[in-house]
PyMOL CGO cylinders between C-alpha atoms (Angstrom):
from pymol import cmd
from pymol.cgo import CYLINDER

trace = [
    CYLINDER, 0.13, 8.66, 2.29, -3.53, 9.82, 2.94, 0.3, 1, 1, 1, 1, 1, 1,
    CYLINDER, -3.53, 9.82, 2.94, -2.58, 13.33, 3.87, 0.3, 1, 1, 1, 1, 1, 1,
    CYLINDER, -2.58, 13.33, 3.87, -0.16, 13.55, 0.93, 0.3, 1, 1, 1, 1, 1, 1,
    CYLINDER, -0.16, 13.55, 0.93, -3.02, 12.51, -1.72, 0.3, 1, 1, 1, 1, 1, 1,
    CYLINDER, -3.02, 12.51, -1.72, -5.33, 14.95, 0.32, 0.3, 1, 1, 1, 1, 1, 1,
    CYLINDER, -5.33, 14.95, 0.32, -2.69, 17.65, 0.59, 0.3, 1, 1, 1, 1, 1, 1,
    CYLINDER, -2.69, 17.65, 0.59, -1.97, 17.31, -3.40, 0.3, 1, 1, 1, 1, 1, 1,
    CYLINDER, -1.97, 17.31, -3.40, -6.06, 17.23, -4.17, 0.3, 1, 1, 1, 1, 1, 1,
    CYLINDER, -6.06, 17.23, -4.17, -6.44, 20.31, -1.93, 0.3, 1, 1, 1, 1, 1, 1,
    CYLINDER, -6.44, 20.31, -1.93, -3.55, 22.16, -4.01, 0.3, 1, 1, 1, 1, 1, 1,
    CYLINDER, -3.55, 22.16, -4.01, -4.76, 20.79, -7.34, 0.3, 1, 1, 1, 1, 1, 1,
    CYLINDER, -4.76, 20.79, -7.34, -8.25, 22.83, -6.40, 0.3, 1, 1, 1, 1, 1, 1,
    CYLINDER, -8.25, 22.83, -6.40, -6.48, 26.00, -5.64, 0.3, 1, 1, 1, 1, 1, 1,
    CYLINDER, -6.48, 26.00, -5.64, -4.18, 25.85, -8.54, 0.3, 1, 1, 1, 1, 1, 1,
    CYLINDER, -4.18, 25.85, -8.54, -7.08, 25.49, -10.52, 0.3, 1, 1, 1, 1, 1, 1,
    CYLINDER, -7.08, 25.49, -10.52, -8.85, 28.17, -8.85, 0.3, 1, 1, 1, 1, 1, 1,
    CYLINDER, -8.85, 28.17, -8.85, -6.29, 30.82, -9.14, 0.3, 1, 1, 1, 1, 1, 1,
    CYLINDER, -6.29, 30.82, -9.14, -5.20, 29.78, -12.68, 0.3, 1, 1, 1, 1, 1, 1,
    CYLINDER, -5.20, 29.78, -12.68, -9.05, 30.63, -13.72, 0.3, 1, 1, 1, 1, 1, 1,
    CYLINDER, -9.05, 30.63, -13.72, -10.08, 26.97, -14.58, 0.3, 1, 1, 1, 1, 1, 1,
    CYLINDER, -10.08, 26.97, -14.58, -13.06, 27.97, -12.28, 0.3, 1, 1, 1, 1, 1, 1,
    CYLINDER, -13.06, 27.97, -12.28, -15.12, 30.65, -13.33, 0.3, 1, 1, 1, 1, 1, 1,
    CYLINDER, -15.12, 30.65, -13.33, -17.41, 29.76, -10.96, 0.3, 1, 1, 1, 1, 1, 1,
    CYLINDER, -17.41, 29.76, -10.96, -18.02, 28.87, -7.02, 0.3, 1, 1, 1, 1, 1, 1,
    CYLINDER, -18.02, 28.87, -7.02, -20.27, 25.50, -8.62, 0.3, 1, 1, 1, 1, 1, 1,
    CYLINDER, -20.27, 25.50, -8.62, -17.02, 24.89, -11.25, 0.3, 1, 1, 1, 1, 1, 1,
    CYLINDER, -17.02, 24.89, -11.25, -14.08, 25.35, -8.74, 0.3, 1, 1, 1, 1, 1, 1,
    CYLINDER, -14.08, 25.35, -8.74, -16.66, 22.79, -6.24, 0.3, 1, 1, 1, 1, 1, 1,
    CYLINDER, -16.66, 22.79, -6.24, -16.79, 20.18, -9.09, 0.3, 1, 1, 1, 1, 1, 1,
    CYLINDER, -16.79, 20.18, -9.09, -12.61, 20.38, -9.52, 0.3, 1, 1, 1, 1, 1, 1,
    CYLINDER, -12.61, 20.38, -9.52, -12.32, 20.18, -5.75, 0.3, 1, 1, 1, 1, 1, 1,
    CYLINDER, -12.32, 20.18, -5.75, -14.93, 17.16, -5.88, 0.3, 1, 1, 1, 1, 1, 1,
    CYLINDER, -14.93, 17.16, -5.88, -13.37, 15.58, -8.60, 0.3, 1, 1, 1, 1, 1, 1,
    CYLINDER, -13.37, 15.58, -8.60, -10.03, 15.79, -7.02, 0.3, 1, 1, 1, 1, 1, 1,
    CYLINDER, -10.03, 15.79, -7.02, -11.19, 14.54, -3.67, 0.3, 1, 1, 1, 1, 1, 1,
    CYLINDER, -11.19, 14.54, -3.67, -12.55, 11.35, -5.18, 0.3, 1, 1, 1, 1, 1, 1,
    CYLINDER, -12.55, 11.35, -5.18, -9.10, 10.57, -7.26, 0.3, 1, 1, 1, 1, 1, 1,
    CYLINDER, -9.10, 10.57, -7.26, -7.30, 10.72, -3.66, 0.3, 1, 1, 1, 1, 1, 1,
    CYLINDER, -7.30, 10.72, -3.66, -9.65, 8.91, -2.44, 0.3, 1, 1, 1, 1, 1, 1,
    CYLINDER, -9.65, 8.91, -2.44, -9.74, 6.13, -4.91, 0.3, 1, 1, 1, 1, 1, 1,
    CYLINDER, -9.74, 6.13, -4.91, -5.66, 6.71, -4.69, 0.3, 1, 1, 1, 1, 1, 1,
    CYLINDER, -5.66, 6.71, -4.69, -5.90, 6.09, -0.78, 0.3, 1, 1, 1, 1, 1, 1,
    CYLINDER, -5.90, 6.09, -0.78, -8.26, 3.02, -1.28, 0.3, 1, 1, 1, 1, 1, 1,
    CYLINDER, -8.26, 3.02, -1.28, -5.82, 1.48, -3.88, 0.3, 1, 1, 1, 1, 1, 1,
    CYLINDER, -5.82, 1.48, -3.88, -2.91, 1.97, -1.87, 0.3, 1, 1, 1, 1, 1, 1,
    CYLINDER, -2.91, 1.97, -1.87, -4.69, 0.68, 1.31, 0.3, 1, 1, 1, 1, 1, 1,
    CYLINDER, -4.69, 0.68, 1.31, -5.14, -2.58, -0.68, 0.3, 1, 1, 1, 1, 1, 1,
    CYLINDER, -5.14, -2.58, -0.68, -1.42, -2.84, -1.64, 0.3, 1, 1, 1, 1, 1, 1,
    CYLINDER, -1.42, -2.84, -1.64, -1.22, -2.55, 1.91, 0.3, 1, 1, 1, 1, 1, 1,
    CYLINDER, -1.22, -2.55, 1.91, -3.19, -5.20, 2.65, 0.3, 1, 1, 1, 1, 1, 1,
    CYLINDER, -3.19, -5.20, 2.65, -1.51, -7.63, 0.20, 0.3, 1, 1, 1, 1, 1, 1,
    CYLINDER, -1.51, -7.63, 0.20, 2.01, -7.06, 1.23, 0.3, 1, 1, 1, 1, 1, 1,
    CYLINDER, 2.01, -7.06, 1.23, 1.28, -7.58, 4.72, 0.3, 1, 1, 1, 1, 1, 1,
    CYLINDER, 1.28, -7.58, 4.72, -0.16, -11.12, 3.53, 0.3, 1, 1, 1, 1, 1, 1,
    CYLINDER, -0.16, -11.12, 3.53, 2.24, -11.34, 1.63, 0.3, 1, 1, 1, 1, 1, 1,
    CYLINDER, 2.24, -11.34, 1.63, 4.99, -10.71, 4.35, 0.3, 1, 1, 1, 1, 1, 1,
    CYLINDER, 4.99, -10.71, 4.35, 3.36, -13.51, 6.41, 0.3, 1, 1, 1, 1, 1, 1,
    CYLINDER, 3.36, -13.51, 6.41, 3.40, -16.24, 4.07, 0.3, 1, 1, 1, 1, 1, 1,
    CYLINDER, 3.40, -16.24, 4.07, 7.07, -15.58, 3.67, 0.3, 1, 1, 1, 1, 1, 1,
    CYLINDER, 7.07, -15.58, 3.67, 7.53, -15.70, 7.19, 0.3, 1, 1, 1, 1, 1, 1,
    CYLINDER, 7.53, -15.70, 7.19, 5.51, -18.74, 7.54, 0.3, 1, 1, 1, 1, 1, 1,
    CYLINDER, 5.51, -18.74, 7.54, 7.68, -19.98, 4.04, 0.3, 1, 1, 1, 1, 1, 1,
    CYLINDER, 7.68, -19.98, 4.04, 11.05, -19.27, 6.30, 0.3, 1, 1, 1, 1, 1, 1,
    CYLINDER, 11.05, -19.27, 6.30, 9.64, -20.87, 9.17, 0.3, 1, 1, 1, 1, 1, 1,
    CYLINDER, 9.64, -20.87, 9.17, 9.04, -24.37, 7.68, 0.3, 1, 1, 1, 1, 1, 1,
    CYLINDER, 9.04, -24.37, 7.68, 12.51, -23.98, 6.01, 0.3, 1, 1, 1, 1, 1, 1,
    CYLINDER, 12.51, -23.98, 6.01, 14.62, -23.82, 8.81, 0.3, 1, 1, 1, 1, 1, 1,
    CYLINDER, 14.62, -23.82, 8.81, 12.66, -26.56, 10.56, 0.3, 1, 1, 1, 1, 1, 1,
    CYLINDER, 12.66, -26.56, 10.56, 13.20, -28.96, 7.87, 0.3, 1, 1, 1, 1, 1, 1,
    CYLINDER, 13.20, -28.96, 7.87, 16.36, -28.05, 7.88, 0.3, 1, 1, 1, 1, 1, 1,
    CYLINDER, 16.36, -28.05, 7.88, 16.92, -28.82, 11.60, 0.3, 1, 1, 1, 1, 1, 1,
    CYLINDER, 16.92, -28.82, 11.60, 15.11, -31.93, 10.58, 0.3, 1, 1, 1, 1, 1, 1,
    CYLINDER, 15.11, -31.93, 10.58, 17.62, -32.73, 7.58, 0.3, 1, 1, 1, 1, 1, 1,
    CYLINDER, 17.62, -32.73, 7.58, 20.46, -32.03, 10.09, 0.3, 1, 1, 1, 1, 1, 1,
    CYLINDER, 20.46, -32.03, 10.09, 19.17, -34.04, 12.67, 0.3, 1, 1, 1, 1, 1, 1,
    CYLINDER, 19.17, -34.04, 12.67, 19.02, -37.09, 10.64, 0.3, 1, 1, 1, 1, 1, 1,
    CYLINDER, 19.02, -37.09, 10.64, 22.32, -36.75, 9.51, 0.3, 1, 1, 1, 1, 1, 1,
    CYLINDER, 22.32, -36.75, 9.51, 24.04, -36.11, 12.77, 0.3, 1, 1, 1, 1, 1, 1,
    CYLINDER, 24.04, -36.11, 12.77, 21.65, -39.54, 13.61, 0.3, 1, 1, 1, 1, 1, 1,
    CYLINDER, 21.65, -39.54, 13.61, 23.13, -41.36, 10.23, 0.3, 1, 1, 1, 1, 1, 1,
    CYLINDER, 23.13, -41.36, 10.23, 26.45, -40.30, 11.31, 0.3, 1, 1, 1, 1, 1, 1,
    CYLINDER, 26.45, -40.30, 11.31, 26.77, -41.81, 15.13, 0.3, 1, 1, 1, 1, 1, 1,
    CYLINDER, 26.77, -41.81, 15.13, 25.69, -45.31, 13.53, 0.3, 1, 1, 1, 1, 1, 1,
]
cmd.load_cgo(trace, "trace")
């Protein structure tokens, strides 16, 4: 994802660059600039998504985890019930 957003903020600067957005070395610097820090706000965002679906993940698997043992604990104490 990070070379993507860098990739499209590098072609955003030449696009503007060649289409004449920049008349100048200082105005084609401030698109490239400007682009740079919208990836990078982009990358930071996404790394936070990241981070949230990985917790995320884990307190599923942590969910699933006390689910099947109650539910070998249910079945347990039925199979017990049962014998009696």
């Amino acid at each position: 994802m990070t070379k993507t957003l860098l990739k499209s903020a590098f072609v955003v600067g030449v696009v503007a660059a060649a289409a004449g957005c920049a008349s100048s070395s200082d105005g084609m610097q401030s698109s490239v600039d400007q682009a740079m820090r919208k990836a990078e706000s982009a990358q930071s965002t996404a790394n936070e998504a990241q981070r949230t679906a990985n917790r995320a993940m884990q307190t599923a698997q942590e969910a699933k985890s006390a689910s099947q043992a109650n539910s070998q604990r249910i079945e347990r104490m039925f199979e017990s019930s049962q014998r009696k």
